[in-house]
DOVEXGU-324766 format. One record per residue (C-alpha): residue number from 1; x, y, z. Coordinates in nm, 3 decimals. Example, Ala and Ser with C-alpha at 12.3 -4.5 7.8 and 13.67 -1.06 7.14 Angstrom:
// DOVEXGU-324766
+-----+---------+---------+---------+
!  nr !       u !       v !       w !
+-----+---------+---------+---------+
!   1 !   1.230 !  -0.450 !   0.780 !
!   2 !   1.367 !  -0.106 !   0.714 !
+-----+---------+---------+---------+
***
This chain:
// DOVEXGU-324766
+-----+---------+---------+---------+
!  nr !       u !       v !       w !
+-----+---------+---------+---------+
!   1 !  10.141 !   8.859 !   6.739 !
!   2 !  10.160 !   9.221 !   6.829 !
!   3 !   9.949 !   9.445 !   6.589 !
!   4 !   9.966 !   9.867 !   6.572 !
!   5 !   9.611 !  10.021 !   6.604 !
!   6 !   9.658 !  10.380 !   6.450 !
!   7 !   9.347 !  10.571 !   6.649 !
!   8 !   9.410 !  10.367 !   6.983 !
!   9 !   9.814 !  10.451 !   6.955 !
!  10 !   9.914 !  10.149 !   7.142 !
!  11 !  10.059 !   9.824 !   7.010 !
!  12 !   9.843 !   9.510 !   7.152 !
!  13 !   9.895 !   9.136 !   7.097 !
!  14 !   9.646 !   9.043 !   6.826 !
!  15 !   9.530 !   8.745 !   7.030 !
!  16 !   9.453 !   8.920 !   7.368 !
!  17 !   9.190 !   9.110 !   7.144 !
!  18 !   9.082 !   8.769 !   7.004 !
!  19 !   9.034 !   8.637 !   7.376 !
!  20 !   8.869 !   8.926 !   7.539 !
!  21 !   8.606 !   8.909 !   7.255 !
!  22 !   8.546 !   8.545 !   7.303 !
!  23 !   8.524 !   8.606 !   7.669 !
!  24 !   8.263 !   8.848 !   7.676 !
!  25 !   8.099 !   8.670 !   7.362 !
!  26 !   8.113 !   8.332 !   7.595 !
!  27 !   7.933 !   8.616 !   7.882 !
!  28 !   7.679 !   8.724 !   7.558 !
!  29 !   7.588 !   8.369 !   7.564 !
!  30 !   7.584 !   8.274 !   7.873 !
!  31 !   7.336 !   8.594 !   8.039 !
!  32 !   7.171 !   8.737 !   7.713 !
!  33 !   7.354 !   9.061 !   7.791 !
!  34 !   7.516 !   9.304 !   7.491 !
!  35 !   7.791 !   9.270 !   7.676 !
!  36 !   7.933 !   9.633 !   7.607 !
!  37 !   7.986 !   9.745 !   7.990 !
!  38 !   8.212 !   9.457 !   8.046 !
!  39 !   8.419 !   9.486 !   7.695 !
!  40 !   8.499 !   9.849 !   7.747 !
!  41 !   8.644 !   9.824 !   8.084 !
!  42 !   8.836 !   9.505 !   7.993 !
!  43 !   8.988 !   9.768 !   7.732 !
!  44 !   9.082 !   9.974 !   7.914 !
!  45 !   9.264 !   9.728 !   8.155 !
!  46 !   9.473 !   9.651 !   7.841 !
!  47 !   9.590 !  10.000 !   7.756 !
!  48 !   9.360 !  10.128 !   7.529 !
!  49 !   9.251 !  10.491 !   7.567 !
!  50 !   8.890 !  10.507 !   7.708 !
!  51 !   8.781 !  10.730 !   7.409 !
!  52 !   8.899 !  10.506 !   7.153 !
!  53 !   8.708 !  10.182 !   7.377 !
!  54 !   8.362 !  10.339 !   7.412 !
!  55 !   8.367 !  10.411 !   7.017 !
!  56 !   8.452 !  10.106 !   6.920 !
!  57 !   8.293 !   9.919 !   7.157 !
!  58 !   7.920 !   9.986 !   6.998 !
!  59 !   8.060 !   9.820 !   6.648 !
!  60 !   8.029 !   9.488 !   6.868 !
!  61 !   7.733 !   9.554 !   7.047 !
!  62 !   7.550 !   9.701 !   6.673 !
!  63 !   7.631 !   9.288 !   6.544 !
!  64 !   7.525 !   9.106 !   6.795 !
!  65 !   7.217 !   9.277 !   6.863 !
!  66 !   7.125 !   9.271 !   6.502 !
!  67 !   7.182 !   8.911 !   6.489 !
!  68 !   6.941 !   8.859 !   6.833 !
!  69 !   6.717 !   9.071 !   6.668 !
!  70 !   6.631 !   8.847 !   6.412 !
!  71 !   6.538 !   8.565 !   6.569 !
!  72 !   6.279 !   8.784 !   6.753 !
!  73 !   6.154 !   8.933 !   6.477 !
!  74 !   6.049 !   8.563 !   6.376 !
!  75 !   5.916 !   8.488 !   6.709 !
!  76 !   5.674 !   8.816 !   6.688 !
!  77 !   5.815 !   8.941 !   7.021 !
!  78 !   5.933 !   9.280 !   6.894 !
!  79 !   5.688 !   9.545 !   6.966 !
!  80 !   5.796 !   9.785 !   6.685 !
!  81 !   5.592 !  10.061 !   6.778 !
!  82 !   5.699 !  10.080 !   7.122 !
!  83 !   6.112 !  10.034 !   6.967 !
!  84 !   6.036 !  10.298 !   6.744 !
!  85 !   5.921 !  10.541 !   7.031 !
!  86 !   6.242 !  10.444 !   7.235 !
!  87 !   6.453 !  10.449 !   6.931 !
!  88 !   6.344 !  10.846 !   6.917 !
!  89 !   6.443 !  10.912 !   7.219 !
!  90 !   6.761 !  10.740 !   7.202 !
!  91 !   6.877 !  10.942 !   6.884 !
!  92 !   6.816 !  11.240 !   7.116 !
!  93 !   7.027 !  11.087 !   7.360 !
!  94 !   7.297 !  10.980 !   7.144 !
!  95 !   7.404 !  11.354 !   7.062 !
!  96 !   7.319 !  11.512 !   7.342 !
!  97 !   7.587 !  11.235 !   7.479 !
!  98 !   7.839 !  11.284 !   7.239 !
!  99 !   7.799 !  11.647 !   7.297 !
! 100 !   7.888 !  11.593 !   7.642 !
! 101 !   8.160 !  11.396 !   7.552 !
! 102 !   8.318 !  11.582 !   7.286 !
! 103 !   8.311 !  11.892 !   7.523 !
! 104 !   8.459 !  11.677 !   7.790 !
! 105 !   8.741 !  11.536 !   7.547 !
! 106 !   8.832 !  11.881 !   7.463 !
! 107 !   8.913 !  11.986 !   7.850 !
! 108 !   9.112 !  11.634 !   7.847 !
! 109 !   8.875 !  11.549 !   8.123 !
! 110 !   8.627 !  11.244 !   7.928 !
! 111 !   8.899 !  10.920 !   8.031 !
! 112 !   8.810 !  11.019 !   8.370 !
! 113 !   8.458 !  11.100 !   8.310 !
! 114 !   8.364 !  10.745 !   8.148 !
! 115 !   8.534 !  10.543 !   8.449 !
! 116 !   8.350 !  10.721 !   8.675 !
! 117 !   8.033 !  10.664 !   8.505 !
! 118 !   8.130 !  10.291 !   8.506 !
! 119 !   8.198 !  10.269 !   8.872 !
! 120 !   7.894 !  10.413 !   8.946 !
! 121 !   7.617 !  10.236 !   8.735 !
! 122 !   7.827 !   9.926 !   8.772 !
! 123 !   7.851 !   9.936 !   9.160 !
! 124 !   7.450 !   9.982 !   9.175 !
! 125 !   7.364 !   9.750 !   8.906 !
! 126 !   7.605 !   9.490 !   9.019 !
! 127 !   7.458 !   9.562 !   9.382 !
! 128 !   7.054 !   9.512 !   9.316 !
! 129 !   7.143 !   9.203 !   9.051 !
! 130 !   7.326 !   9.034 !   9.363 !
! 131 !   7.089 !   9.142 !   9.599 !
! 132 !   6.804 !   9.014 !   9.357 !
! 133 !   6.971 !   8.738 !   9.264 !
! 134 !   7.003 !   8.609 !   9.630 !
! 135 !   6.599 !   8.633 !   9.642 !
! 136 !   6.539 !   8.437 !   9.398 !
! 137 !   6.757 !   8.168 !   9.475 !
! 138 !   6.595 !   8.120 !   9.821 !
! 139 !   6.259 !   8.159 !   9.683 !
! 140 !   6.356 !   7.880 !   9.447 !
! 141 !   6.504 !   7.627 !   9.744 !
! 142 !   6.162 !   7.697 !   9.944 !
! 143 !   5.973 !   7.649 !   9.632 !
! 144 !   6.078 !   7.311 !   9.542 !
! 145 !   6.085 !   7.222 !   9.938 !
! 146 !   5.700 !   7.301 !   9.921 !
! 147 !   5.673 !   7.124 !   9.584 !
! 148 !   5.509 !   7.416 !   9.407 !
! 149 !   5.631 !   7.678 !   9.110 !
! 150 !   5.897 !   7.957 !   9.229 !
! 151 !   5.710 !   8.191 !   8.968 !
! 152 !   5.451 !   8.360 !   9.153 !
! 153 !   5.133 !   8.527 !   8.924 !
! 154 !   5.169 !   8.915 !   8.947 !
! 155 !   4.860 !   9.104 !   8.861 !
! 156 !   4.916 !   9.475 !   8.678 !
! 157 !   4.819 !   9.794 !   8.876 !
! 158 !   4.775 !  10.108 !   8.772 !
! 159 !   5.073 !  10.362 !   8.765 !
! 160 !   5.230 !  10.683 !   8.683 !
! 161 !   5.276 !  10.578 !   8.294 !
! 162 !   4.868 !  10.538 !   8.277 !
! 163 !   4.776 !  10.881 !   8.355 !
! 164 !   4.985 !  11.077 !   8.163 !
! 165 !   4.900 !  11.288 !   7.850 !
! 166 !   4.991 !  11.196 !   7.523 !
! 167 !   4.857 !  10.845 !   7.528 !
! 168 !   4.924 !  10.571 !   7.248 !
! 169 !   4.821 !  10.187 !   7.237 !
! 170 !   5.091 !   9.947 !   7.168 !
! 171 !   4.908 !   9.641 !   7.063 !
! 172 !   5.220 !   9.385 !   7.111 !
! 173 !   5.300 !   9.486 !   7.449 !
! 174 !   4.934 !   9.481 !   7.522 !
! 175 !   5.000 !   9.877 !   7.687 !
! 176 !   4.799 !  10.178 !   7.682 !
! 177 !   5.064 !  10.439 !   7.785 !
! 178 !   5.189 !  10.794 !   7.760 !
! 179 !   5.441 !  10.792 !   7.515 !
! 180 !   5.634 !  11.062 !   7.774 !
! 181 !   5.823 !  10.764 !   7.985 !
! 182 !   5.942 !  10.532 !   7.697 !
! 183 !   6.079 !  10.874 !   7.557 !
! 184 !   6.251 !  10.996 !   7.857 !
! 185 !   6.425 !  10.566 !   7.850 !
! 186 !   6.505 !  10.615 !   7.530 !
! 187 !   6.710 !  10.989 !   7.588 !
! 188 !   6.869 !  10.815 !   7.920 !
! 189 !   6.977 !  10.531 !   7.752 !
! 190 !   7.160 !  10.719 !   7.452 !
! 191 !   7.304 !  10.953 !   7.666 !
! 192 !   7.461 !  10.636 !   7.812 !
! 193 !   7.555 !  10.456 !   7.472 !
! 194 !   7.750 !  10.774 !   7.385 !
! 195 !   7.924 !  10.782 !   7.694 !
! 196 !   8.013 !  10.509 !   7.815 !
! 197 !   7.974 !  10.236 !   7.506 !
! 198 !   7.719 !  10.020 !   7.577 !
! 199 !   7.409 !   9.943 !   7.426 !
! 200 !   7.204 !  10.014 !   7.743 !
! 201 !   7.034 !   9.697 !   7.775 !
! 202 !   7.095 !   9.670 !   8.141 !
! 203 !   6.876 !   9.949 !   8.210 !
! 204 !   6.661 !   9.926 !   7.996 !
! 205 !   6.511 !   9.617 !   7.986 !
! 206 !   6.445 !   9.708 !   8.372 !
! 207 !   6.300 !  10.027 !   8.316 !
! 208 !   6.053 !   9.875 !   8.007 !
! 209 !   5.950 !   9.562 !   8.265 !
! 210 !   5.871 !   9.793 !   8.659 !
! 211 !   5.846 !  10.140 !   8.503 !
! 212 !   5.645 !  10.080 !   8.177 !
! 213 !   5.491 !   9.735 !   8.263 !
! 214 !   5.602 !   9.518 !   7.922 !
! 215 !   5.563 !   9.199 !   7.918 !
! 216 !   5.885 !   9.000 !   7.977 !
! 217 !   5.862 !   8.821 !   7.647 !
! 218 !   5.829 !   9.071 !   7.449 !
! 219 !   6.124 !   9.346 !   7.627 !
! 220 !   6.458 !   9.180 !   7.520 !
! 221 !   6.345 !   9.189 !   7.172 !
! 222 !   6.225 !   9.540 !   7.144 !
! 223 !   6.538 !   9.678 !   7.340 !
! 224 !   6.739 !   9.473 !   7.089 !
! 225 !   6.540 !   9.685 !   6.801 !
! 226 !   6.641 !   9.989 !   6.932 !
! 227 !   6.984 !   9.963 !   7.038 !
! 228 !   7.101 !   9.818 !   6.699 !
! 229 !   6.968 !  10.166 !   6.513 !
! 230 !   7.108 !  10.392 !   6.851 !
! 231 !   7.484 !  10.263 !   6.890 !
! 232 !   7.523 !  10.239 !   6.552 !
! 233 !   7.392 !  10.628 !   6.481 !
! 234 !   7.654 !  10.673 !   6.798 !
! 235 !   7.942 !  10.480 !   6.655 !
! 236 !   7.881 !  10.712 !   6.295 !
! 237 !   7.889 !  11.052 !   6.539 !
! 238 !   8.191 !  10.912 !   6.684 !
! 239 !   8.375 !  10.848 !   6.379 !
! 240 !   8.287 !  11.173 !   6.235 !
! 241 !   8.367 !  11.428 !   6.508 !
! 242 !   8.610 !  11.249 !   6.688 !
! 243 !   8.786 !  10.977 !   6.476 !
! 244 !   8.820 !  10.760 !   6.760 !
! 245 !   8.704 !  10.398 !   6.595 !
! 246 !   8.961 !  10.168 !   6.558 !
! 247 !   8.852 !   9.937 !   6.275 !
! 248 !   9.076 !   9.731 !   6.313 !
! 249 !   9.018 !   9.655 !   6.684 !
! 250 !   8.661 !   9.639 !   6.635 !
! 251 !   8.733 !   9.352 !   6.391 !
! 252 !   8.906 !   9.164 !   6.630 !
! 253 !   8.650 !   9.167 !   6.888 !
! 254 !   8.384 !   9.112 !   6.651 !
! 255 !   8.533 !   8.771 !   6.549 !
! 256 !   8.636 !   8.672 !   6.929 !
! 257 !   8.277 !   8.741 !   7.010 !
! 258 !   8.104 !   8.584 !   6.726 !
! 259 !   8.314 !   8.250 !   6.867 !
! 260 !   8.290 !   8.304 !   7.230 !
! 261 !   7.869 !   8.362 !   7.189 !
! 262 !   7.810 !   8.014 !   7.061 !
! 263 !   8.042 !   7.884 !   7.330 !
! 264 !   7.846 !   8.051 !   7.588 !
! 265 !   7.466 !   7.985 !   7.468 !
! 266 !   7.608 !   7.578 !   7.530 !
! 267 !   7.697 !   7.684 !   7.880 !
! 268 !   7.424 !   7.875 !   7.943 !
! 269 !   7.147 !   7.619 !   7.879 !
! 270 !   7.316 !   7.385 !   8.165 !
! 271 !   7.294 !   7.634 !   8.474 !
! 272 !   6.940 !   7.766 !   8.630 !
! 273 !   6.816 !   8.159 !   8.563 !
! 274 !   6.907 !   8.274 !   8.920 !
! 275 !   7.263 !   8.113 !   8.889 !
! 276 !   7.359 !   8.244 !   8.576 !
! 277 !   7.229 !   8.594 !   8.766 !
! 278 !   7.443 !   8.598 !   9.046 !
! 279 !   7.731 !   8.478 !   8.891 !
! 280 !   7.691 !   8.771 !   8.663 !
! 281 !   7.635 !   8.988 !   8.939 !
! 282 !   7.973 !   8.899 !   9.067 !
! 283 !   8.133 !   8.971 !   8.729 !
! 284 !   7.980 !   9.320 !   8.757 !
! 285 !   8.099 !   9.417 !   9.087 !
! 286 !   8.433 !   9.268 !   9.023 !
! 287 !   8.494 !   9.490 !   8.746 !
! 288 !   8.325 !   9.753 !   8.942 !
! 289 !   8.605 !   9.735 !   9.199 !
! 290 !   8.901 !   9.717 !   8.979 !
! 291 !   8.808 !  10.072 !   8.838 !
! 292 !   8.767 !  10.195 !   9.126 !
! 293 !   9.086 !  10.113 !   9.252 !
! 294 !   9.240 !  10.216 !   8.963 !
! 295 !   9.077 !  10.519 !   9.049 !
! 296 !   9.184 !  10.572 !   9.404 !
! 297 !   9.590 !  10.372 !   9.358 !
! 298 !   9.724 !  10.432 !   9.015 !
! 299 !   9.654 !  10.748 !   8.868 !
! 300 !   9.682 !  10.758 !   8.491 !
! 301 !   9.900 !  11.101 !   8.524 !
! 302 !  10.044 !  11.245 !   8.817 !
! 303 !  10.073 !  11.656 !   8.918 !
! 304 !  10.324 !  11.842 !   9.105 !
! 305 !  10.265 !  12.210 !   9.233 !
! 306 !  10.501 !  12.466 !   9.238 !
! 307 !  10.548 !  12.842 !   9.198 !
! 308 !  10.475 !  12.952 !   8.855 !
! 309 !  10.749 !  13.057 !   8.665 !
! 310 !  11.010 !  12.927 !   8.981 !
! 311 !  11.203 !  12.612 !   8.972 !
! 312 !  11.100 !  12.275 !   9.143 !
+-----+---------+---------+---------+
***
């Protein structure tokens, strides 16, 4: 059933948009990822202009989170202090981002701009995940060869974060940091959500775990908090300045997801952590590679050169 989306200009079967939302909902499931930097690049492998994707991409990333969030919230592991910090930083991000990438829009140079964003943090974070990934799964094998846990007791040292001015205690997270580096996340990460659509979970729950020193239980949950509050105050500066949301493809996807999420969390509960990490991994660099090729074999608009004013 082919269905006209007014902002996205392009007439797309009704059930492709149905499938790619279950698929990365069934992905959502599976890896406990947002699953925004795989949805907006599957969009744009479909025809839909990369503005329009990254806009409408954070409507599906705003539900899901807000759903995850809740079951957190009654497991106490959302530091709201700490999401409240990042969730400052974030708003800065968010317009300094859409700045950016209104300014960008208006030289007709942003389609390019958000692929190449894409191939970039995808090619690195695909890269250290496999890498990573690859650890872990040896460390496992020896582990259960030796007959003894593959989780290994890490004790916390002393860093950058702790010596910095500006110091507040976040009692959840058990921290007593600067609140300079969760800021700085929090602008880095909005920049991000503006740009390139995602909800910036895949840096960072990273940067909260080696750069702040969170506890692991407590990070998904408090980047959850704050990405719900920072797409969605994207998505709204979006809509307003550019009028690139497509409602009616973010319905779509919403519904595909909502399907494809419950599928997934089955799946995932049957495969081991470092599995469902490398297989991800995989996922990312795949996608990785097929914008870049895009990139370097099929430009979206080809150029001639000639003499101004003389014929070709």
């Amino acid at each position: 059933m082919q269905i006209y989306l007014p902002i996205a200009e392009v007439s797309v079967n009704a059930y492709l948009l149905l499938g790619l939302g279950g698929i990365v909902g069934v992905l959502s499931g599976m890896f406990g990822v947002g699953g925004g930097f795989l949805m907006t690049p599957l969009l744009f492998f479909i025809g839909i202009p990369p503005a329009v994707a990254v806009a409408t991409g954070t409507n599906q990333i705003v539900a899901s989170s807000f759903s995850a969030v809740l079951a957190h919230l009654r497991r106490k592991t959302v530091d709201l202090k700490m999401g409240t910090v990042l969730l400052g930083g974030g708003m800065i991000g968010a317009g300094i981002g859409v700045l950016v990438f209104n300014y960008l829009k208006a030289l007709g140079q942003v389609d390019l701009l958000v692929t190449l964003f894409y191939v970039f943090f995808l090619g690195i974070i695909g890269t250290m995940m496999f890498i990573e990934s690859l650890t872990a799964i040896r460390k496992a094998r020896r582990a259960r060869k030796a007959g003894t846990s593959a989780a290994a007791s890490k004790r916390r040292h002393r860093n950058w974060v702790h010596v910095m001015p500006f110091k507040m205690r976040f009692r959840v997270s058990g921290l007593y940091i600067s609140i300079i580096p969760p800021v700085l996340i929090g602008v880095s990460v909005g920049i991000l959500t503006a740009i390139m659509g995602v909800g910036g979970g895949f840096i960072m729950v990273p940067a909260m775990i080696y750069l702040l020193g969170m506890p692991t239980k407590v990070v998904i949950g408090t980047s959850l908090f704050q990405i719900i509050f920072v797409t969605a105050f994207t998505m709204m500066l979006h809509a307003v300045t550019n009028q690139t949301v497509d409602v009616i493809l973010g319905v779509l996807l919403l519904l595909g997801g909502v399907i494809g999420a419950q599928i997934g969390a089955r799946i995932g509960v049957k495969l081991r952590a470092e599995q469902l990490r490398i297989l991800l991994a995989i996922l990312v660099l795949a996608v990785c590679g097929k914008l870049a090729l895009d990139l370097l074999l099929m430009p979206r608009e080809l150029y001639s050169i000639g003499a101004e004013g003389g014929g070709a």
